[in-house]
N, C-alpha and C positions, 0 to 999 in steps of 0.2 A: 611511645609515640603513636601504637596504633591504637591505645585506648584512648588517647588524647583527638585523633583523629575520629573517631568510633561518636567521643561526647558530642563535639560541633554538629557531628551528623545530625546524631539522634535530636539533637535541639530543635535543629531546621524538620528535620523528619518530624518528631510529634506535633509542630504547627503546622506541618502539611496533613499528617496525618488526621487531625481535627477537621481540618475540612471534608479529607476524605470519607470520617466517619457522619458527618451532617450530612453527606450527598446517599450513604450507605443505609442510614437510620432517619431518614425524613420525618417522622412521626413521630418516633422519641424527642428530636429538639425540636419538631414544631410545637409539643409538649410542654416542653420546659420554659421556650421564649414566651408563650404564650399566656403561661401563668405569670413570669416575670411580669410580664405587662399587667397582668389583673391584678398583681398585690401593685405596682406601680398604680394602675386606675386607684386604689381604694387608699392608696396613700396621699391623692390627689385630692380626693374627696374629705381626709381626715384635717387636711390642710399642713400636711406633712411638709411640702418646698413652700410655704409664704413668706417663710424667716427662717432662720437658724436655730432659736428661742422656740419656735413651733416645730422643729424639726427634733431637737432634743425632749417636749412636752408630749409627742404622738412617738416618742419611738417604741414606745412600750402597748401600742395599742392593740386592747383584743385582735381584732378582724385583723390587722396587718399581721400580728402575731402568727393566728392560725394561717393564715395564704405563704409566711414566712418558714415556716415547719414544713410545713405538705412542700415548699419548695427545696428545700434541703434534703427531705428524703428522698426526691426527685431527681437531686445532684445523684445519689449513690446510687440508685436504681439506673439513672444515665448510665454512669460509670461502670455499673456488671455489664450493660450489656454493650458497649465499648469495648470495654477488653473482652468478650465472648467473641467478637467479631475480629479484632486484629490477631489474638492468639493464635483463633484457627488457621488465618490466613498465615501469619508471619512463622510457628514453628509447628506447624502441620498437629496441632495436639487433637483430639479424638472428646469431643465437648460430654460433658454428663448432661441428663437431660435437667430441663427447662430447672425443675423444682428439686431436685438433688443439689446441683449450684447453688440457689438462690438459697436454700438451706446453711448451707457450708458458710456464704457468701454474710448472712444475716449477722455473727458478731461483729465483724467488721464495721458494720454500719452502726451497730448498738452500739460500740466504742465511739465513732465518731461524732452520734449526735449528742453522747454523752458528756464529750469535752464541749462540743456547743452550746449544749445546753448549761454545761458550770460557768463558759466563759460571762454566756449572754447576762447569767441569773447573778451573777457576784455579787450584786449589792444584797443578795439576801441568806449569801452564804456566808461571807466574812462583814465585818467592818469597813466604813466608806473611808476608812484610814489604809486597809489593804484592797480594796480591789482593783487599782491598779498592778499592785504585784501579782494576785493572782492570776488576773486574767493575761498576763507579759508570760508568767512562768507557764500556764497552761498553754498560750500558745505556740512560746519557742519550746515545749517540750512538744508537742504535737509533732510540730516543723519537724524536729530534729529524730523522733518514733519513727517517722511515716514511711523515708527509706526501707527500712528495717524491716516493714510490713510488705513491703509492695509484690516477692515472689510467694509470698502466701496469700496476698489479696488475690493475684491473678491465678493459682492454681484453686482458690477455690471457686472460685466463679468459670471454671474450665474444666479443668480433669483432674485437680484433689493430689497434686502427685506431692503436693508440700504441705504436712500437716498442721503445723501451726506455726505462730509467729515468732517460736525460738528455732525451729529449721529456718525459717527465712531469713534471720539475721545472719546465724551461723554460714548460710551456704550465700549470703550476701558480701562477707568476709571485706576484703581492702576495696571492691567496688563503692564501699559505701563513702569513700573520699569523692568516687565521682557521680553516687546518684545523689547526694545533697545536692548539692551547685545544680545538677539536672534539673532536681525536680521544684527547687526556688527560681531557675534561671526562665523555666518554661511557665512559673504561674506569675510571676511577679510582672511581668508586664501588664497582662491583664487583669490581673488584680488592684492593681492601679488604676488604670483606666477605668475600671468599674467604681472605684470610689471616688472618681475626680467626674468624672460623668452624674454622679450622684450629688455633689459638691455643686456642681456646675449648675443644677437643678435650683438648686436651692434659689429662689428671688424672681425665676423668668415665669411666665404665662403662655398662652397660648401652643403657636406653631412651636418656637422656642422648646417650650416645656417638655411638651409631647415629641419633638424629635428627638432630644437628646433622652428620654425616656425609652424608646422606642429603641437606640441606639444602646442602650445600657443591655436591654432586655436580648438584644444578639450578643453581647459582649459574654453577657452568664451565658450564654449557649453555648458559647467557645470555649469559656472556662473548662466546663463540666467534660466536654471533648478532649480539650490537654492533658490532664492532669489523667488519666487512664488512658491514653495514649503514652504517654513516657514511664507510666509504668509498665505495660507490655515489655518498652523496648529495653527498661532497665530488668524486666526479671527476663528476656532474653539474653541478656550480658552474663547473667547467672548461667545458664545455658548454657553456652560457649566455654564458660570459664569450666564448667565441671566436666563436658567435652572435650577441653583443651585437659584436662588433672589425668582421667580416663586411656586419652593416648600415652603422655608420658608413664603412667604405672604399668601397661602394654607392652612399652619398649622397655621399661625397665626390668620385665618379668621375663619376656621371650627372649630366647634363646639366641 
């Protein structure tokens, strides 16, 4: 019950805490929103929302391409320095500096733009008879890795205390029944919204276009906020949990 109590928390917590990291980091998601909006300009320009038929003919376009990479690496880079900032805060950890982190911190990222990159490029990796499969299996294997990664995402972007991503499953052990639901329950809202926002786009002009455009381009900034927000709080769980193992082998030892 009090892990169960602990999830509800940390749910509402990492969408408080999003905010509080926007208010904390102002220039990191002034950043991020800002580009969203300039691949959004250049996707307006390519005539990407005139149709549906024109939206599927420009999804693969150069210039949207490149402003769509640089914004994805911009997610991860968000993301380290998110968690540099809740970790210190929430369990007092002692930061390595700037370029040791971002060191540590860089496969993480290789990994991730690397399944983005298999998802996005399928038609040129398999047959247009599987690229539905793959990019389903690519993704729910992602989803369902990412748990698994998240107390060695945060210690390396921090203080290193988790070395790689078989300690982090390992010392993630039966929490991982409640960091999946966490870490799906906190992006899927938004995640939606950003694609129906996108959706929404598609046919309108003017003020229309450009709001809900505009609208989209804050949504990615929340995104990027969440999702290393609830990682913090999920490898803090880990924390606890091996502070909680720690006391009992204590008591069980002394005398």
């Amino acid at each position: 019950m009090i892990w169960l109590r602990r999830f509800f928390a940390d749910m509402i917590g990492s969408y408080l805490d999003s905010l509080r990291a926007l208010r904390a980091l102002p220039w990191l998601f002034a950043a991020i929103v800002l580009w969203e909006f300039a691949q959004h300009v250049v996707e307006v320009r390519i005539g990407m929302f005139e149709s549906r038929d024109m939206a599927r003919l420009t999804n693969d376009n150069g210039l949207r391409m490149a402003f769509g990479w640089i914004k994805m690496t911009s997610i991860y880079v968000g993301a380290f320095f998110v968690i540099r900032h809740f970790a210190s805060q929430r369990e007092g950890r002692v930061l390595a500096p700037l370029g040791t982190a971002a060191l540590r911190f860089f496969p993480y990222v290789l990994y991730a733009l690397l399944v983005f990159a298999a998802i996005f490029y399928a038609r040129t990796l398999v047959p247009q008879a599987h690229v539905t499969a793959l990019r389903s299996t690519l993704g729910l294997g992602q989803l369902l890795i990412e748990p698994l990664l998240m107390t060695w995402v945060v210690a390396a972007a921090t203080d290193g205390r988790v070395a790689n991503p078989l300690v982090s499953a390992r010392r993630l052990g039966w929490l991982y029944g409640l960091a999946l639901p966490l870490y799906i329950l906190t992006r899927l809202p938004f995640g939606l919204l950003h694609q129906q926002l996108n959706t929404l786009s598609i046919g309108e002009a003017g003020i229309q276009l450009w709001g809900l455009l505009a609208l989209d381009s804050l949504v990615v900034g929340l995104i990027v906020a969440i999702s290393p927000s609830a990682m913090v709080r999920i490898a803090h769980w880990t924390e606890l949990r091996q502070a909680g193992a720690k006391t009992r082998e204590t008591a069980v030892v002394s005398p």
